[in-house]
C-alpha positions in Angstrom: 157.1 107.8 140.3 153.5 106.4 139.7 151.7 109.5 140.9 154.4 111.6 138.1 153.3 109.0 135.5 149.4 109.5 136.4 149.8 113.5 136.5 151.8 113.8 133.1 149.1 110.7 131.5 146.8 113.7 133.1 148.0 116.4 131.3 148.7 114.4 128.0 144.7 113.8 127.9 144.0 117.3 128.6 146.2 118.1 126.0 145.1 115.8 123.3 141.1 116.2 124.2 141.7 120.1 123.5 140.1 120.7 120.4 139.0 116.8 119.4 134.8 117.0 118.6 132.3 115.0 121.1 132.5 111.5 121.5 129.6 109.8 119.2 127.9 107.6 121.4 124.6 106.6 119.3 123.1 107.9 116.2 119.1 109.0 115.4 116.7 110.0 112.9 114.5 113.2 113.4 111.0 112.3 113.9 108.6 115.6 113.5 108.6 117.9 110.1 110.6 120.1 111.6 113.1 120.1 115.2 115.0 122.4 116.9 118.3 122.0 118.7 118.2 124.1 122.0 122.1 125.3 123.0 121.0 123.7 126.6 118.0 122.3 128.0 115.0 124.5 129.2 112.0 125.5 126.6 113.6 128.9 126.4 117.0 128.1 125.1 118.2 129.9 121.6 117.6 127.4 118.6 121.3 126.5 117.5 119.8 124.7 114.2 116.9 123.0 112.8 116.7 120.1 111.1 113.8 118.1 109.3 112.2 114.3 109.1 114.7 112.1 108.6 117.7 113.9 108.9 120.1 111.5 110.6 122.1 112.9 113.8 124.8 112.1 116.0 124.1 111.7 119.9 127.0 112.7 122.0 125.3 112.9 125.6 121.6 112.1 127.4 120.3 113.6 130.4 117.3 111.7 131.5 114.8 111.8 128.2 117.2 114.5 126.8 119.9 114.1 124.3 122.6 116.2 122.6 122.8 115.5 119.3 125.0 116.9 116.5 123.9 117.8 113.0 125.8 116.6 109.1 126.4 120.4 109.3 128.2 120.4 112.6 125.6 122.0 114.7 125.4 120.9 118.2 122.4 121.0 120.7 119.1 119.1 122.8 116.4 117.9 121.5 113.9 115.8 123.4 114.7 112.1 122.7 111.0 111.1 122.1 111.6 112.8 119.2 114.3 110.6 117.7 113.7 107.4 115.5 116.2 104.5 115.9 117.8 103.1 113.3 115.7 100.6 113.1 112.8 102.4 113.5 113.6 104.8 110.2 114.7 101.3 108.4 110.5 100.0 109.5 109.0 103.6 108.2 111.0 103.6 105.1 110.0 100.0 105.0 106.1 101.1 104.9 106.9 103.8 102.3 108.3 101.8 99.8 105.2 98.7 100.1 102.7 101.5 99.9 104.4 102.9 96.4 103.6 99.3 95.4 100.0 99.8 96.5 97.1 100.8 93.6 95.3 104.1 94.9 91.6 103.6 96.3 91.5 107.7 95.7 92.8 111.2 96.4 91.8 112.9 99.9 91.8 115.6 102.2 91.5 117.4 105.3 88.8 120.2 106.7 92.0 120.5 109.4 95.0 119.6 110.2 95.9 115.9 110.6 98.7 114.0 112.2 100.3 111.1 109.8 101.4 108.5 112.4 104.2 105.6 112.4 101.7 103.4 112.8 97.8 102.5 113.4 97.6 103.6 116.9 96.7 106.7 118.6 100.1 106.8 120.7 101.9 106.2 117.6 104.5 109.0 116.8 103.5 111.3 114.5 106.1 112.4 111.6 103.6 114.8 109.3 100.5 117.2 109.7 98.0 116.9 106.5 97.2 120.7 105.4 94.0 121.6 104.2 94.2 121.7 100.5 96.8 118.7 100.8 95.7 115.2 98.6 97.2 111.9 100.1 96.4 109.0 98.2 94.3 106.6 100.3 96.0 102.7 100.2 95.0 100.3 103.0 92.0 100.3 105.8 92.3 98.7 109.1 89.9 98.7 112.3 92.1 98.9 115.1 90.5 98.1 119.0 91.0 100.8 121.8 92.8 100.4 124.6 90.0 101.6 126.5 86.6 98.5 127.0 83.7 100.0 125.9 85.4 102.6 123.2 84.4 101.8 119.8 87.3 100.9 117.0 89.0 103.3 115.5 88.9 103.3 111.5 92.9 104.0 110.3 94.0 104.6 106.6 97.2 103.8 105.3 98.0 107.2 103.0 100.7 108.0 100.5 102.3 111.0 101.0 104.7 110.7 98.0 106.9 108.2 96.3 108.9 107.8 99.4 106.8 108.4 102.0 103.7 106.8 103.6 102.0 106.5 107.2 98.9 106.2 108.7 95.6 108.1 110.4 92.7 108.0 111.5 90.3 107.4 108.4 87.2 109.7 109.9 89.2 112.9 109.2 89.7 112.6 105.6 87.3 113.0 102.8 87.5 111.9 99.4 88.2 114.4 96.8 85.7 113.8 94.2 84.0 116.9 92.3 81.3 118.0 94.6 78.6 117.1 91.2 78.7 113.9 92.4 80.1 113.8 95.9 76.3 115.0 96.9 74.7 112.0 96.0 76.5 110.4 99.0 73.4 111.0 101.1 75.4 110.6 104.3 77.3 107.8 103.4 81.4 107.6 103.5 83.0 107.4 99.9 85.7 105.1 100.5 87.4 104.8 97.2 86.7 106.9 93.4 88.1 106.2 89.7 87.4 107.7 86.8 85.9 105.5 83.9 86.9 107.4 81.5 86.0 111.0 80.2 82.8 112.5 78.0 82.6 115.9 76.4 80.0 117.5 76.3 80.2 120.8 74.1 82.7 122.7 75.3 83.8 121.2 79.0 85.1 117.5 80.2 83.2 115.3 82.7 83.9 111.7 83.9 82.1 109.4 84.5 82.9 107.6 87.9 83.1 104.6 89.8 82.6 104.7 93.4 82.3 102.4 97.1 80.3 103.8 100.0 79.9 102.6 103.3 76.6 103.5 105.7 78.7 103.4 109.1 81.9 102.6 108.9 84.1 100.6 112.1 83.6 97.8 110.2 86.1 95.1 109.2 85.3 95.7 105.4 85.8 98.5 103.1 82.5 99.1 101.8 78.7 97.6 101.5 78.0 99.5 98.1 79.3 100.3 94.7 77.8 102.6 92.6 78.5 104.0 88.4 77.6 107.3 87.8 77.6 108.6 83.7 77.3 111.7 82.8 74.1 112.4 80.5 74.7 114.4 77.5 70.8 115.0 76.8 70.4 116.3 80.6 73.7 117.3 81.1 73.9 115.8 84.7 75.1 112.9 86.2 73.1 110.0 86.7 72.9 106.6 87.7 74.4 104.0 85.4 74.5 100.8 88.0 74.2 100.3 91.5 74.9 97.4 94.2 73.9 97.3 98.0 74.2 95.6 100.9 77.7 94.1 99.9 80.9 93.3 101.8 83.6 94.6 99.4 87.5 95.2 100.1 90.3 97.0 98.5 91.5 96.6 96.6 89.3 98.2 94.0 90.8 98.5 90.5 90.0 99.9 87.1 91.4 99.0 84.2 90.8 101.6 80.8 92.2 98.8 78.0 93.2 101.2 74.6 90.0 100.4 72.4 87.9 98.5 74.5 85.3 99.6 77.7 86.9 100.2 81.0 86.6 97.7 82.9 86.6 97.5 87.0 87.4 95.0 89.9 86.0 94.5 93.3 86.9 91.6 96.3 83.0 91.0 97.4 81.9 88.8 99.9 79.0 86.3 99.3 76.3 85.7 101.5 78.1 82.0 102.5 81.6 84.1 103.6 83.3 83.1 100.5 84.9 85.5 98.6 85.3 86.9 95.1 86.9 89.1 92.5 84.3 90.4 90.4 84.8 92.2 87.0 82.8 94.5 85.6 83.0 96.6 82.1 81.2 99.7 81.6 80.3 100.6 78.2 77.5 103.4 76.9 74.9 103.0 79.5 75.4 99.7 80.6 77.3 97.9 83.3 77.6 94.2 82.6 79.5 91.2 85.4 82.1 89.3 83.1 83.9 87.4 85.0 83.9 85.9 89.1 87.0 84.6 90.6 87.5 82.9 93.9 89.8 85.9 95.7 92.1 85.5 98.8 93.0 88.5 100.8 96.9 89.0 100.5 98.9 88.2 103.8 99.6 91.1 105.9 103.7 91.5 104.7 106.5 90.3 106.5 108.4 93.0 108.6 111.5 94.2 106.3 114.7 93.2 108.3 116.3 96.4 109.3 119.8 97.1 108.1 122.4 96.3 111.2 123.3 99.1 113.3 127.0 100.9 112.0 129.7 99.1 114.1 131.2 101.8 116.2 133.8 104.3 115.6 137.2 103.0 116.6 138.4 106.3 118.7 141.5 106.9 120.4 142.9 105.3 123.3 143.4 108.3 125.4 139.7 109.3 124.3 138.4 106.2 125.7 140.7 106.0 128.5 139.2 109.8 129.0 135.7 108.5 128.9 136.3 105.8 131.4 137.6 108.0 133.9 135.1 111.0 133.7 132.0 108.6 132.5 131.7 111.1 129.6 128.2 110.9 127.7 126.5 108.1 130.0 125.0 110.3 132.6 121.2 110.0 132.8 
């Protein structure tokens, strides 16, 4: 009697699993601009489907590092699981995004090559975006980040805007600021770390700007820049010249300018005195002159708390027989 009850509980789950969809055992978010879902596991597989960054997917099985997944559309295939955020790891990014649209732009920069936008500032971070040549990504935040490896020097990383709703970071040596080349030569081997336009002249019948600037000599160092520099643009030479210049400064972003309707620009800098104290000093730029009018003691903000992540989805209350089914086969828990 108990073996008959066990073959027709048998047959009932055959029955009923005919035709019912995977069982969802974990859901992810796609990592890389683009991802392909192999019909089964090997490099050489058809692509079933592609999907993009951010796309959420259903897991329904893992092999060792490898993980079928399921697509909004249906589509079914592996993907390497590397290549999957968590959850909570998609809440943190989108975390990051939405501080740096808070975030007042140091500048608009670019690439000579490709560059890989990562999670976070480390070289093993995953990377979720390639910067294109021709691409601008608004520069944000700097931070000097040690190697893992003694005797390697610090790498210099950038946190970049992408869009409104993105934002990651890289390594800050690859980019290059996007000022017109007019002015971008008087760098003389120097890094432009942030530009702003004070405000436009014509001169007969084109438009030039005249510009605010930070350089640093080196760079891998814990500030942002050691000098600030106005250029004006002369409408007797028709060149660009030197308005103002400071050196041998410890300055921070923030950087901000400020173009009040009626009055001069005016522009702000963190600085660093020569006793470590530091302050916010405001300059306006009007005509030819550049004049200090105001000094303010200035505390770095706090790095920001981490976002709490939103709680993973309680899982989907599925069938008895399909969890019975599950139990007995160990369906979607093989390594």
């Amino acid at each position: 009697m108990a073996l008959l009850a066990w073959l027709l509980l048998a047959l009932a789950l055959a029955g009923c699993s005919r035709g019912q969809p995977e069982a969802v055992i974990g859901e992810g978010f796609v990592v890389p601009e683009t991802l392909n879902l192999r019909a089964e596991l090997g490099p050489q597989q058809p692509a079933v489907a592609t999907v993009r960054h951010g796309e959420k997917v259903e897991i329904l099985a893992r092999r060792r590092r490898f993980v079928k997944v399921r697509t909004s559309a249906g589509a079914a295939g592996w993907v390497d699981g590397s290549l999957l955020f968590s959850p909570e790891q998609i809440e943190q990014l989108r975390a990051v995004a939405r501080r740096a649209a808070r975030l007042p732009s140091q500048g608009e920069a670019t690439v000579f090559d490709a560059l890989n936008v990562h999670t976070d500032p480390d070289r093993g971070a995953p990377s979720f975006h390639q910067i294109r040549p021709g691409q601008q990504v608004s520069i944000l935040e700097h931070r000097l980040v040690p190697r893992a490896s003694p005797g390697l020097a610090p790498d210099d990383w950038l946190l970049v805007r992408l869009s409104p709703e993105a934002a990651g970071w890289v390594l800050g040596n690859m980019l290059f600021m996007a000022i017109p080349d007019e002015v971008a030569q008087y760098a003389e081997g120097h890094r432009i770390t942030s530009y702003f336009s004070l405000g436009e002249v014509r001169d007969e019948d084109r438009v030039q700007h005249n510009w605010l600037w930070t350089t640093i000599t080196k760079g891998r160092e814990p500030y942002q820049f050691d000098s600030f520099r106005v250029f004006m643009w002369s409408l007797r030479r028709h060149r660009y010249e030197t308005a103002y210049i400071e050196r041998n400064l410890r300055g921070y972003y923030p950087v901000t300018v400020e173009t009040p309707p009626g009055a001069p620009p005016r522009f702000s800098l963190p600085v660093e005195d020569k006793d470590g104290t530091r302050y916010l000093r405001t300059y306006t730029f009007q005509g030819y002159r550049v004049r200090m009018v105001a000094k303010v003691p200035w505390v770095a903000p706090p790095e920001p708390a981490a976002e709490t992540a939103a709680p993973p989805a309680p899982p989907r209350d599925r069938p008895w027989f399909i969890r019975l089914r599950d139990r007995l086969t160990g369906a979607g828990g093989g390594n």
